[in-house]
C-alpha positions in Angstrom: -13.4 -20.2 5.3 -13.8 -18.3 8.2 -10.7 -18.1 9.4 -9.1 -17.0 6.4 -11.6 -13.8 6.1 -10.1 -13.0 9.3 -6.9 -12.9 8.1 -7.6 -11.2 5.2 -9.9 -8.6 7.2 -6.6 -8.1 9.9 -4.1 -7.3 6.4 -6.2 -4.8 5.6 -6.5 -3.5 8.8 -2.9 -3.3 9.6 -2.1 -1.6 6.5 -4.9 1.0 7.5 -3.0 1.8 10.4 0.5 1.5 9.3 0.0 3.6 6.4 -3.1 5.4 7.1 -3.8 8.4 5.1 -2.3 12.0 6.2 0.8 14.0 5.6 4.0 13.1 5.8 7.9 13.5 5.2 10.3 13.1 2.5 13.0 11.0 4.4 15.7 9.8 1.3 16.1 11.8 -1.7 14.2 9.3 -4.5 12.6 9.3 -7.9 8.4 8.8 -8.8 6.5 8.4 -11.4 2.8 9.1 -12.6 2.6 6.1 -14.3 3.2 2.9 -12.0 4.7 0.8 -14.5 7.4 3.5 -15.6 8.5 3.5 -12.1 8.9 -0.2 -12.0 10.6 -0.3 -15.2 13.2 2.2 -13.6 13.2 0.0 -10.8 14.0 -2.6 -13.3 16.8 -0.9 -14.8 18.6 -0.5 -11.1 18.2 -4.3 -10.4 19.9 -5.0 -14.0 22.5 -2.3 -13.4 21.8 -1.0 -16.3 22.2 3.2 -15.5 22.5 4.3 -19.4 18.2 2.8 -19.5 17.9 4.4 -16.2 19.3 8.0 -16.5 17.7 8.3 -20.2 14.1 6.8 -19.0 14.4 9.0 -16.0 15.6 12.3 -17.8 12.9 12.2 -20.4 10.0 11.3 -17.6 11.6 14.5 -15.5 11.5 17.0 -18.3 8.3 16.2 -19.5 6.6 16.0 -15.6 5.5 12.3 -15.4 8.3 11.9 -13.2 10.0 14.1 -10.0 12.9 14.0 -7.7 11.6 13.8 -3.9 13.8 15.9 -1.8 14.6 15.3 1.7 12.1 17.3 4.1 9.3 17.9 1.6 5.8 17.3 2.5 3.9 14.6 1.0 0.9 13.3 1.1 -0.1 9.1 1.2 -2.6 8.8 -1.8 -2.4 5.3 -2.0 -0.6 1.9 0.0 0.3 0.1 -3.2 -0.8 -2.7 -1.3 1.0 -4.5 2.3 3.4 -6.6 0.2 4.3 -4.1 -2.5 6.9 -1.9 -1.6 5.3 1.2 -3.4 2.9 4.1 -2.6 1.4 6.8 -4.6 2.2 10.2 -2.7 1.4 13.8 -3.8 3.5 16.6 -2.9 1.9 19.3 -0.9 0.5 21.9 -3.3 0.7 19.7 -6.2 -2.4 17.9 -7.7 -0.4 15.3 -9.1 0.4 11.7 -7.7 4.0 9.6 -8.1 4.3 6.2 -7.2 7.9 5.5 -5.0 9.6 4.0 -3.2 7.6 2.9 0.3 10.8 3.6 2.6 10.8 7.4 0.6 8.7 8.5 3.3 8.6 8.7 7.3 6.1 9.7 10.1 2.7 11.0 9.8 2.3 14.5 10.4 
């Protein structure tokens, strides 16, 4: 029992320090979401090719703000890990008081 707090008390550590809280920078132009579950339906919609469910879910979430374009250089901040194994994060941009989930590999280098 132990050892298995261990290793669950060493994944939580390393994802501390790998994506510790703090500023950092756009990297690839990509799309977020508010809502965690619109972003991985979109996400969905890539894997089944299907870019007609994409560009409409997309286009509706961008003009009605649940949903931005990250471009490359902007400032962002790490609001939450999504968890090791996930893939995702939650960033906010710099100025803005809202929060998109992405794409992990969206961002690069603390600041």
């Amino acid at each position: 029992m132990s050892k298995l707090l261990s290793v669950a008390a060493f994944v939580i550590v390393f994802e501390a320090i790998v994506f510790a809280q703090g500023t950092y920078t756009v990297k690839d132009e990509d799309f977020g979401c508010t809502d965690r579950d619109k972003f991985e339906r979109l996400v969905r919609y890539i894997t089944d090719r299907d870019k007609e469910a994409f560009q409409k879910t997309l286009d509706a979430g961008l003009l009605r703000g649940d949903c931005i374009i990250f471009k490359v250089g902007d400032e962002v901040y790490l609001e939450d890990s999504g968890g090791i194994f996930s893939g995702v994060v939650k960033l906010r941009p710099k100025g803005s008081t809202q929060e998109f989930w992405t794409f992990r590999e969206t961002i690069h280098g603390r600041r």
